[in-house]
Backbone bond lengths (Angstrom), bond angles and torsions (degrees), N, CA, C in turn:
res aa  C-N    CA-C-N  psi(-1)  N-CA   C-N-CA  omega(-1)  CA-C   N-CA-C  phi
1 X - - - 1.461 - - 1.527 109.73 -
2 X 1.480 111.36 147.55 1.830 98.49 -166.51 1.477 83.89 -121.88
3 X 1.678 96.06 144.84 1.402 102.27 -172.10 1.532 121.37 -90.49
4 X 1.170 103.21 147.95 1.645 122.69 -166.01 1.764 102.86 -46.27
5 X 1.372 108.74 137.50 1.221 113.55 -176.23 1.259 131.50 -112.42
6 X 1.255 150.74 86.21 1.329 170.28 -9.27 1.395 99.13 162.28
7 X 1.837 122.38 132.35 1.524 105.03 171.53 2.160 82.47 -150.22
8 X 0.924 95.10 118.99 1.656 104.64 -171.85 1.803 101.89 -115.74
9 X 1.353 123.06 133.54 1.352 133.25 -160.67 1.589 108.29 -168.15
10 X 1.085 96.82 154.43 1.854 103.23 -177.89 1.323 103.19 -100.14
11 X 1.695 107.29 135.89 1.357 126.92 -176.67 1.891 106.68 -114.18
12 X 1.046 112.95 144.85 1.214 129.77 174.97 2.060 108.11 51.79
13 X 1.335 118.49 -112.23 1.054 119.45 177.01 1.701 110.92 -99.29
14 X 1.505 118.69 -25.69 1.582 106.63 -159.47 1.773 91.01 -170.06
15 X 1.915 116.74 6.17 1.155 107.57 178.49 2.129 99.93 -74.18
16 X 1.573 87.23 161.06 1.741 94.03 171.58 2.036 99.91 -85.93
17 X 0.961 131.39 147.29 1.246 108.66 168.16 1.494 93.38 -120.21
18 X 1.534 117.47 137.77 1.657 117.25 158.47 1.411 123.65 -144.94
19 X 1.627 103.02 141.84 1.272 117.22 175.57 1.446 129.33 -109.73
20 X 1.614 124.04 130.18 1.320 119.53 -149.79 1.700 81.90 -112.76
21 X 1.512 101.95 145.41 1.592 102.96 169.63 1.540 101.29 -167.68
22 X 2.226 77.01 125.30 2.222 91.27 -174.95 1.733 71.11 -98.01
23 X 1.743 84.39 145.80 1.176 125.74 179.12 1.457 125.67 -96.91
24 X 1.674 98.25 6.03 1.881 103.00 -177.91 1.642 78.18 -102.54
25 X 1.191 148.50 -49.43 1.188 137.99 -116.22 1.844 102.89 -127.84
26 X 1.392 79.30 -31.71 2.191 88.73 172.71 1.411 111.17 78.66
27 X 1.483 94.21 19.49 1.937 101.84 172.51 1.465 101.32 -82.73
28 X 1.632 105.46 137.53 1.507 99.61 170.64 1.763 95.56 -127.43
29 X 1.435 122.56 137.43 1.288 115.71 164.10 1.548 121.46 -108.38
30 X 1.277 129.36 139.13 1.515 129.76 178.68 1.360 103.07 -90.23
31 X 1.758 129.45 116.41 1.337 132.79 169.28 1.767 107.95 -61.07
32 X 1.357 113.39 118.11 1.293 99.81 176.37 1.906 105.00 65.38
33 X 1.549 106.63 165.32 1.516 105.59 167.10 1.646 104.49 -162.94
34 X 1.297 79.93 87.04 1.676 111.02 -169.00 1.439 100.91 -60.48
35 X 1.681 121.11 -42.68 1.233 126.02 -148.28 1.977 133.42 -142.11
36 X 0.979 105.75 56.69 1.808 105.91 -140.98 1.741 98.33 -21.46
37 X 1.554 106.20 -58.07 1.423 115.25 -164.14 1.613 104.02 -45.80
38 X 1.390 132.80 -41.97 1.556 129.19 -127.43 2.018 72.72 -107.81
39 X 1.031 113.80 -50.66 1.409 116.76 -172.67 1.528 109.69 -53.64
40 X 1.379 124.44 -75.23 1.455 139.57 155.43 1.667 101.85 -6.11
41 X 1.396 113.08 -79.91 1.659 123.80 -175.65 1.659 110.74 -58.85
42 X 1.191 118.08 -26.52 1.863 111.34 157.23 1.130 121.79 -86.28
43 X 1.277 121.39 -8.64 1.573 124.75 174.05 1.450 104.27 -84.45
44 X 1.402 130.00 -36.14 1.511 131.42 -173.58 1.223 109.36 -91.70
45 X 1.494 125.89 -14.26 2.028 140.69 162.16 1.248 103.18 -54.15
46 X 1.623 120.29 -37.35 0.968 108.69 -151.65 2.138 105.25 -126.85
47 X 1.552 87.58 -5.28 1.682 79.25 163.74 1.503 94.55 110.24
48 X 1.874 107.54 -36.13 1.495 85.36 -165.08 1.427 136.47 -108.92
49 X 1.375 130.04 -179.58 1.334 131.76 -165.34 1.833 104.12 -93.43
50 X 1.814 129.46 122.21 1.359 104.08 170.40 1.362 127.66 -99.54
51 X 1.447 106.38 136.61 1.257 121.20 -165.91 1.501 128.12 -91.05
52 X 1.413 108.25 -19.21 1.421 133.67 -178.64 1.365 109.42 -128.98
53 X 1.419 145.14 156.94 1.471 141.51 73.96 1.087 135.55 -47.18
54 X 1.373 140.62 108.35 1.126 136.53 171.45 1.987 97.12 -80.27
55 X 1.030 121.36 126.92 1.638 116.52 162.45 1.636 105.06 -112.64
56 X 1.367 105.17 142.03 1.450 132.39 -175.29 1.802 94.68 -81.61
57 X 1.112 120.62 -67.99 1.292 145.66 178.95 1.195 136.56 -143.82
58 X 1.431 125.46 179.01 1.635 138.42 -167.59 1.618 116.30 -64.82
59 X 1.286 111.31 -37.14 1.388 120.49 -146.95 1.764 91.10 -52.25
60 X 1.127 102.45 150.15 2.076 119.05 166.69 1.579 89.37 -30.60
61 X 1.400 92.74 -76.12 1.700 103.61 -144.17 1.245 98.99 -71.92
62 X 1.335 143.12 39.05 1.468 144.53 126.98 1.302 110.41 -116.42
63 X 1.010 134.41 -0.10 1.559 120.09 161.04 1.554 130.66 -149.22
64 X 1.320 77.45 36.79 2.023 95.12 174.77 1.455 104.69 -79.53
65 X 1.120 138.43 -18.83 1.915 133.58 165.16 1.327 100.37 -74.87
66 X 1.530 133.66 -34.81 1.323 109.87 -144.78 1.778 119.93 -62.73
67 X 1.063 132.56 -40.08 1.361 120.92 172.08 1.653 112.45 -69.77
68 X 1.141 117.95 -25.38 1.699 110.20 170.35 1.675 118.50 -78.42
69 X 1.617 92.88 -10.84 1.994 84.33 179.50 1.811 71.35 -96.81
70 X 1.228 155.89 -12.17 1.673 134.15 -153.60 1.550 84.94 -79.33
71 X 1.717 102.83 -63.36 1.386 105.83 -161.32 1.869 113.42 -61.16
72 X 1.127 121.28 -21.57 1.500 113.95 164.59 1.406 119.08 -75.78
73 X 1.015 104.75 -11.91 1.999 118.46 -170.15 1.028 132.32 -101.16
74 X 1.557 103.36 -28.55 1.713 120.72 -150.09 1.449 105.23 38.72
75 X 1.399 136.40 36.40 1.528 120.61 179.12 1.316 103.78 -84.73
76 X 1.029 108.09 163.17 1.500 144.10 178.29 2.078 106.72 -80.61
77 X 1.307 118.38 104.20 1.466 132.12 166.82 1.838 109.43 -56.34
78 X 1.337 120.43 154.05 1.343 111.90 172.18 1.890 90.90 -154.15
79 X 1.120 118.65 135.82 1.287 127.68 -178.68 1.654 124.67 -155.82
80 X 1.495 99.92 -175.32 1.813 86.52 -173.00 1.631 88.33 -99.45
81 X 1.917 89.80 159.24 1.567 96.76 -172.17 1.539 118.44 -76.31
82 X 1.425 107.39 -31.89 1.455 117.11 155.95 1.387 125.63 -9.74
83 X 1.574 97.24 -66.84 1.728 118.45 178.43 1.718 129.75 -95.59
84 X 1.030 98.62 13.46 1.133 134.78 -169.06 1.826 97.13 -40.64
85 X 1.447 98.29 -69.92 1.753 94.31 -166.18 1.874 93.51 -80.07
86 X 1.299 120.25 27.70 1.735 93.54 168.10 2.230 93.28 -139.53
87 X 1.228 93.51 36.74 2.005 116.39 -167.58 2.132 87.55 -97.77
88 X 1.338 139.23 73.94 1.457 104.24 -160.54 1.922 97.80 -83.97
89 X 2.481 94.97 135.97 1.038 99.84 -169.04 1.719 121.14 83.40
90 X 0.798 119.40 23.77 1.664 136.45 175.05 1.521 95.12 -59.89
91 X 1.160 133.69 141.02 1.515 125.58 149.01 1.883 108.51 -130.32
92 X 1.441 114.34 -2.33 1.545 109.04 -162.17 2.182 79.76 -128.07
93 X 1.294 124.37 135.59 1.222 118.19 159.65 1.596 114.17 -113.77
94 X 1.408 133.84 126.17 1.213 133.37 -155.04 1.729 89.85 -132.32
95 X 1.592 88.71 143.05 1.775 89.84 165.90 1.781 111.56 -164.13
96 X 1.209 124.94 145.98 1.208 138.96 -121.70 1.817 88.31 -65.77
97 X 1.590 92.46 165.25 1.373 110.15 -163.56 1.145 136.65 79.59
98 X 1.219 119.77 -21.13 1.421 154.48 144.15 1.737 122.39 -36.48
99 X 1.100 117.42 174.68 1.712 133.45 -162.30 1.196 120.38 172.30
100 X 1.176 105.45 135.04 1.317 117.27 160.19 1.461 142.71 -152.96
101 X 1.190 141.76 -164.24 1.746 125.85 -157.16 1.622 76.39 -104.86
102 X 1.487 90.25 158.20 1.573 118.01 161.39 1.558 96.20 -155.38
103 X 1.268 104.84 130.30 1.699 107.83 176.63 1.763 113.64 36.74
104 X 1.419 89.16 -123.20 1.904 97.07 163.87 1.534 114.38 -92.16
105 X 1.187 115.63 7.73 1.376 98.02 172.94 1.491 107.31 -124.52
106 X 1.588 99.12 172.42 1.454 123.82 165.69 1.365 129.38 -77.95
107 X 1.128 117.12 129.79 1.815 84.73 -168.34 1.834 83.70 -129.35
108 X 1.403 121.47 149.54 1.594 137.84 -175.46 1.374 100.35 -104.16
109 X 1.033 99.85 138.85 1.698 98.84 150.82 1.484 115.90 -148.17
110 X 1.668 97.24 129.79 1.092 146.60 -150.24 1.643 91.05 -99.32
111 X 1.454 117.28 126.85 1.614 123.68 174.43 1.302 116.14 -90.36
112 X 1.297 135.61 119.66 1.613 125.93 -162.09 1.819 97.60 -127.94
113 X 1.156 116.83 80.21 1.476 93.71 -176.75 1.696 105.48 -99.83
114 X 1.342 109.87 164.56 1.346 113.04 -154.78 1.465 114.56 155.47
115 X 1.586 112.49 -61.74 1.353 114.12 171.35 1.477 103.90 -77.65
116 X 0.944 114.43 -42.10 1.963 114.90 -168.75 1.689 84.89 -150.31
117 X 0.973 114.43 140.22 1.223 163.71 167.03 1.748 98.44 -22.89
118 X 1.522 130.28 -55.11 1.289 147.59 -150.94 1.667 104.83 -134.17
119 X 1.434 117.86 15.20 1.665 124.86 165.87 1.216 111.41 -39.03
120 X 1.653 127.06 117.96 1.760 101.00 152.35 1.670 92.20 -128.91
121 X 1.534 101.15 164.54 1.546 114.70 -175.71 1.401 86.98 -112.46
122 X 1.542 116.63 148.50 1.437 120.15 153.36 2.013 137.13 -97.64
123 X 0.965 99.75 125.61 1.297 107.43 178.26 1.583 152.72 -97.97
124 X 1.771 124.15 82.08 1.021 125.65 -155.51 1.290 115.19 -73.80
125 X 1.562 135.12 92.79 1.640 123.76 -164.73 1.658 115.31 -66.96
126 X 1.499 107.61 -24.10 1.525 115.23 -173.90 1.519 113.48 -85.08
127 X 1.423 102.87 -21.38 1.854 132.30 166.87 1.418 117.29 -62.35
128 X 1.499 105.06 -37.01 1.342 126.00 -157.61 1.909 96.32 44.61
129 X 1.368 126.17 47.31 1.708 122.93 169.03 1.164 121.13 -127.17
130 X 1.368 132.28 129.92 1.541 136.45 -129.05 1.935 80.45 -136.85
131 X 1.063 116.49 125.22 2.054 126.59 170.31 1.292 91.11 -105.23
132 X 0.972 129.27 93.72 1.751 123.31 172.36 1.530 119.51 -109.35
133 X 2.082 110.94 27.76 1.200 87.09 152.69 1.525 137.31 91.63
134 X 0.986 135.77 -151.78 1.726 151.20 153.36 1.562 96.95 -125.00
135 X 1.498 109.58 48.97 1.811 102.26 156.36 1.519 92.17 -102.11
136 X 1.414 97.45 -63.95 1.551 111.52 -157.64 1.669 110.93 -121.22
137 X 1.230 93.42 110.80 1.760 106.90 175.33 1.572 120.98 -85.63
138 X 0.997 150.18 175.76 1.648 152.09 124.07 1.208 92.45 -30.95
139 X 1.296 112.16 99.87 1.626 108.16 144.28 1.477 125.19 98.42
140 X 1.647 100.39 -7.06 1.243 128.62 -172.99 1.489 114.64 -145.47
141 X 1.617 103.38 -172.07 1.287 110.13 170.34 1.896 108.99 -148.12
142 X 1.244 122.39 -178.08 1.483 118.88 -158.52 1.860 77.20 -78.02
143 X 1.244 114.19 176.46 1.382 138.26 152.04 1.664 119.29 -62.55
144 X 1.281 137.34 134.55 1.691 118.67 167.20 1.690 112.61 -91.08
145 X 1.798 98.08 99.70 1.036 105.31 169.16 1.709 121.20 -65.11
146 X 1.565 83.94 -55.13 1.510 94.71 -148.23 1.755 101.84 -95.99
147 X 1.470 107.22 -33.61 1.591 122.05 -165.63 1.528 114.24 -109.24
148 X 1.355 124.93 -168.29 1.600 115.00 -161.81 2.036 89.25 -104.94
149 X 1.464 96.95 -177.29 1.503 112.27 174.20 1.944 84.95 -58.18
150 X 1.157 110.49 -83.04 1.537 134.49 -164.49 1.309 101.78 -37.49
151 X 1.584 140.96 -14.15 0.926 133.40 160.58 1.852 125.66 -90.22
152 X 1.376 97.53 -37.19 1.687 102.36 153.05 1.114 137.91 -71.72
153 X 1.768 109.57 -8.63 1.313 97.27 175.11 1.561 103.45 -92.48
154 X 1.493 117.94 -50.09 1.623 120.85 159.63 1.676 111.29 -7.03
155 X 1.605 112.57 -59.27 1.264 129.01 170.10 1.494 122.66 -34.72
156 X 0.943 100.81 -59.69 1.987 125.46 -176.42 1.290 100.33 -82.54
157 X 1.112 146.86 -49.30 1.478 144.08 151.39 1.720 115.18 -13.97
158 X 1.875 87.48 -71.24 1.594 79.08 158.29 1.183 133.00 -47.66
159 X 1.484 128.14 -74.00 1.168 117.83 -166.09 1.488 139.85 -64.32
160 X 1.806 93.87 -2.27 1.380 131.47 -165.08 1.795 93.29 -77.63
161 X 1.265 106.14 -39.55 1.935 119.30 -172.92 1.446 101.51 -64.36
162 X 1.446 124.49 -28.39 1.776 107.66 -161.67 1.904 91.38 -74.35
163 X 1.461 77.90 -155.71 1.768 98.91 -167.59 1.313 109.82 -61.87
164 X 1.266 113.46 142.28 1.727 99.22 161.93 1.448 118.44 -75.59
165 X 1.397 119.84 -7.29 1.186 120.30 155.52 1.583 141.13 -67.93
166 X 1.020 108.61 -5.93 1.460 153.88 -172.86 1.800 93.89 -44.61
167 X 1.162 143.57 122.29 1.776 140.10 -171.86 1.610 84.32 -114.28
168 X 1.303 110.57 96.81 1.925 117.96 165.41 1.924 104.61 -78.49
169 X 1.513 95.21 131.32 1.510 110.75 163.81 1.107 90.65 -108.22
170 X 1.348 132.22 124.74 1.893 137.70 148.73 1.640 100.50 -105.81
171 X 1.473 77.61 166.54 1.919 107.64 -164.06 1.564 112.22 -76.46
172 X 1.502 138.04 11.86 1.327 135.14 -179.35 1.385 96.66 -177.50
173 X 1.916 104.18 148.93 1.427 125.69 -173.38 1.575 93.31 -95.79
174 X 1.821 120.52 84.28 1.033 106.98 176.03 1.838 103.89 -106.19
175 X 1.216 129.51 25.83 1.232 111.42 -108.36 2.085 77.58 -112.60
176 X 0.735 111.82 -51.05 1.705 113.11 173.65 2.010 105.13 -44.32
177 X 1.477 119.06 -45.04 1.504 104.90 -168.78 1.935 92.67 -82.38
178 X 1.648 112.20 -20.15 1.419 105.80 168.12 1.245 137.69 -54.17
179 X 1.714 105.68 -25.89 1.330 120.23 -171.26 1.384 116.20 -95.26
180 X 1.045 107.92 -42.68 2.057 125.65 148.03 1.652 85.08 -37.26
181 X 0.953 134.94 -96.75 1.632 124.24 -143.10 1.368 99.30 -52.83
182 X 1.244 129.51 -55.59 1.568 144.47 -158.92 2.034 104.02 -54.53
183 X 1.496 91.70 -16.98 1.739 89.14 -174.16 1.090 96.98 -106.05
184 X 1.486 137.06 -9.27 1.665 133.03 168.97 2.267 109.54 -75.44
185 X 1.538 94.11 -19.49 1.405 91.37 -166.35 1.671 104.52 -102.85
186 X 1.876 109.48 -15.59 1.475 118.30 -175.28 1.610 113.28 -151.35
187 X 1.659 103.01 71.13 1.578 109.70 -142.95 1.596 90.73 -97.41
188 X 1.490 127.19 11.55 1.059 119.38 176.39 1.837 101.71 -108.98
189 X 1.121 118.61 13.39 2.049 114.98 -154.75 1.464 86.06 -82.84
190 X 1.348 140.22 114.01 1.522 140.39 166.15 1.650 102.78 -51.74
191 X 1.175 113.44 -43.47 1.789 105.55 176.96 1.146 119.73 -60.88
192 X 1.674 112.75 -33.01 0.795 100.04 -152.44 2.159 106.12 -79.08
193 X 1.289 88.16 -33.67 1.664 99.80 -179.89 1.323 120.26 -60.42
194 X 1.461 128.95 -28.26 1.361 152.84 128.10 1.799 106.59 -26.55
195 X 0.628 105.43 -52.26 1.869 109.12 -164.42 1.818 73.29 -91.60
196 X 0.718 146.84 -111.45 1.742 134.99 -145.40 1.788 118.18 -40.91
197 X 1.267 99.17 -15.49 1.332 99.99 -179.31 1.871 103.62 -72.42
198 X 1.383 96.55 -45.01 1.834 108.62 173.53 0.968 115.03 -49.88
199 X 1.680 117.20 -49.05 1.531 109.13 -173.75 1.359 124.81 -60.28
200 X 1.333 100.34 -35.79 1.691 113.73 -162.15 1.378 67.42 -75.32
201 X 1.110 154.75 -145.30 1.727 159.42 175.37 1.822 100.48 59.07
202 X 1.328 102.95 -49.40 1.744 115.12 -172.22 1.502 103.15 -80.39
203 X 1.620 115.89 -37.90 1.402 85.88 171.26 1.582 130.02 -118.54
204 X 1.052 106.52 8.45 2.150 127.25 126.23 1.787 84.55 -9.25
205 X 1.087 97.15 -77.36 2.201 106.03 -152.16 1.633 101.28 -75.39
206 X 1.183 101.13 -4.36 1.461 95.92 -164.93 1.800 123.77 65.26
207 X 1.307 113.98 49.15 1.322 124.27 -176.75 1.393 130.07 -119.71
208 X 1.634 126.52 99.65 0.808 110.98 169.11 1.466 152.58 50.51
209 X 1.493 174.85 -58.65 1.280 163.31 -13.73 1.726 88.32 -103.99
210 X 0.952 104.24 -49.16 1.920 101.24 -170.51 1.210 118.68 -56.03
211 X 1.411 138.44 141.07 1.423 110.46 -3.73 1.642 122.76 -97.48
212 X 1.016 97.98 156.31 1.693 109.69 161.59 1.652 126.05 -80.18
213 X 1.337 110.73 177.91 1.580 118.46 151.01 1.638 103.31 -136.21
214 X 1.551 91.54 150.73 1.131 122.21 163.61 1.984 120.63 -41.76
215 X 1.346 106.15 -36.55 1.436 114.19 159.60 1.498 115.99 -53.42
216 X 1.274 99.25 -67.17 1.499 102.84 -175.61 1.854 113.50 -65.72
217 X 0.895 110.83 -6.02 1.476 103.87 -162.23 1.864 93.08 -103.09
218 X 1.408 99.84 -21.48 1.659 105.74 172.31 1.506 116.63 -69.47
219 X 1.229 101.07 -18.82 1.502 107.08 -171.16 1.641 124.06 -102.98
220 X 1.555 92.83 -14.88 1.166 87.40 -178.71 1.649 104.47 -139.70
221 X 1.493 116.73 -9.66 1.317 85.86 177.20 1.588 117.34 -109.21
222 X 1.230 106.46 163.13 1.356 118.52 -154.03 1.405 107.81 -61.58
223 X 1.519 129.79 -80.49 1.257 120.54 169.24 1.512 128.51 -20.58
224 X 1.063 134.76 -33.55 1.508 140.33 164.16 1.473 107.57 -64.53
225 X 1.297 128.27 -31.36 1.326 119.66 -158.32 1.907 104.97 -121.70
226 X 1.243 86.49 57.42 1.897 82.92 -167.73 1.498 104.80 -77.60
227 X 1.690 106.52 -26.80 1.625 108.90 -176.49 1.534 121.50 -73.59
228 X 1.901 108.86 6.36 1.404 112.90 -178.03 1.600 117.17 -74.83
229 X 1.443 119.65 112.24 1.211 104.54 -175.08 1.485 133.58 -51.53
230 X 1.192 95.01 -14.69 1.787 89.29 -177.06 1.851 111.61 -91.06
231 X 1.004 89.53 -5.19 1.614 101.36 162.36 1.429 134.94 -70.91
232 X 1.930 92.48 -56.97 1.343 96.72 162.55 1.696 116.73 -68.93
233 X 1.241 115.87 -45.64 1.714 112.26 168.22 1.660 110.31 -27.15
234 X 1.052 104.47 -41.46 1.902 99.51 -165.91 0.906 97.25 -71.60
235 X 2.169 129.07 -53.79 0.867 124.93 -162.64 1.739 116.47 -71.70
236 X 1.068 104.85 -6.86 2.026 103.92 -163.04 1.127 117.75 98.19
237 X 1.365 117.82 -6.62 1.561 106.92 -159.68 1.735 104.08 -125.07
238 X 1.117 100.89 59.12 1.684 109.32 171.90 1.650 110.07 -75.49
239 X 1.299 118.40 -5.95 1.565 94.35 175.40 1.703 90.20 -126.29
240 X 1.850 135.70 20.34 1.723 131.27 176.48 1.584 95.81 -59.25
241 X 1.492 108.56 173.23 0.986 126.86 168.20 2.124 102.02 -79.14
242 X 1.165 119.10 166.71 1.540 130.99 -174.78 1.508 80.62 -62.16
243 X 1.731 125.32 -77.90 1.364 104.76 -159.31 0.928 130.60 -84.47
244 X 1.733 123.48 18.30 1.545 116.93 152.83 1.665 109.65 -78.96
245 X 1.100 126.58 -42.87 1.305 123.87 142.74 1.556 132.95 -1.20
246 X 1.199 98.49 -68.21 1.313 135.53 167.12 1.366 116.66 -28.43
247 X 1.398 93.10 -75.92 1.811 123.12 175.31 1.518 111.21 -69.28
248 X 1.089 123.23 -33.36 1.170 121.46 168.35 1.820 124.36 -49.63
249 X 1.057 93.08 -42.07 1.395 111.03 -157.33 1.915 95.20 -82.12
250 X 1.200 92.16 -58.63 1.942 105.51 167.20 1.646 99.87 -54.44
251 X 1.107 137.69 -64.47 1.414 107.69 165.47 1.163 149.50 -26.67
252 X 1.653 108.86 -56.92 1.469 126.42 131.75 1.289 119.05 19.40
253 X 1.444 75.37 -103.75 1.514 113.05 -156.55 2.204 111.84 -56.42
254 X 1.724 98.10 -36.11 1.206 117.05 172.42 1.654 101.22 -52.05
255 X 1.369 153.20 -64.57 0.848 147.47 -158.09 1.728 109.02 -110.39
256 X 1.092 118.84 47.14 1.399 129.18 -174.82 1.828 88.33 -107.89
């Protein structure tokens, strides 16, 4: 089996843009379609035709291409059923617990609400590659628009359980002003000061941060690690519950 082939690019001002393409079958899917132009020009870099959108969620700036990449594509939309009537051009409705084929693989989807109400991330287990969206960033996590702390953290829990091998694509390059916050809330994490020293290094060259793993993102970013005591020590809250914790920190980080 030849493994799925990956094309990751910046969309609009700070979207991630990515394109997944199995190579037995010549399916290519666009995560989200942040961007007709930026999407279009990685699909022709790379040779291929897109066959899917997968959308995470509603927001504009993930699905302002989708009927202009449909009508150049004829592809096929895939989204959560939740969001269904605000998905524009939906034809597949998916909602967590769920699966389905893509080429040679399986792909899960996992329900993350928190940012919007009807979030799902997708999950390739044979890929070991996690699209998570505006759940889970480098270094961060989405904002709670639509849903409570206690429902985003539930969220991140999930995605917190797969592999630590796990290669995360998320939905925005927030990940350098993430890591600045992440050393005000865990200014002692040796990885973590190590991992910011790189970035600033990554975007020196102008490169990318995406993708991550699930390892690294356990180790160093803050929202994942609310149960670290020296975290809560800074914060005061060595005896809160995880998702006041939680919220704390997303407060934070909101006005940082």
């Amino acid at each position: 089996m030849k493994a799925m082939q990956i094309e990751c690019f910046l969309c609009r001002q700070d979207n991630v843009g990515v394109l997944m393409h199995d190579p037995q079958t010549h399916l290519t899917a666009s995560i989200d379609a942040p961007e007709e132009s930026a999407v279009v020009a990685a699909a022709e870099r790379r040779g291929w035709k897109v066959s899917h959108i997968f959308s995470t969620h509603h927001h504009a700036d993930h699905v302002e291409a989708n009927l202009a990449l449909k009508e150049r594509y004829g592809l096929s939309v895939i989204g959560p059923a939740k969001e269904a009537a605000k998905i524009p051009g939906i034809d597949r409705m998916v909602a967590g617990d769920s699966s389905f084929k893509f080429g040679s693989n399986t792909v899960e989807v996992v329900e993350t609400p928190g940012h919007t109400a009807g979030h799902v991330c997708y999950y390739l287990p044979n890929a070991q590659v996690l699209f998570s969206g505006d759940t889970l960033f480098a270094l961060g996590c989405g904002r709670l628009i639509e849903k409570s702390a206690t429902d985003m953290w539930a969220s991140l829990q999930k995605l917190a359980a797969l592999p630590d091998e796990t290669v995360v694509y998320f939905g925005h390059e927030y990940t350098l002003i993430n890591a600045r916050f992440a050393l005000t809330i865990d200014p002692k994490n040796k990885p973590l000061r190590a991992r910011y020293e790189k970035l600033c290094e990554l975007q020196a060259n102008g490169i990318l941060t995406a993708p991550t793993t699930l390892g690294v993102e356990k180790e160093t970013n803050p929202f994942l690690r609310v149960d670290d005591p020296a975290i809560r020590a800074l914060l005061g809250m060595r005896e809160a519950s995880s998702v006041d914790v939680f919220a704390e920190i997303r407060k934070r980080r909101n006005n940082f």
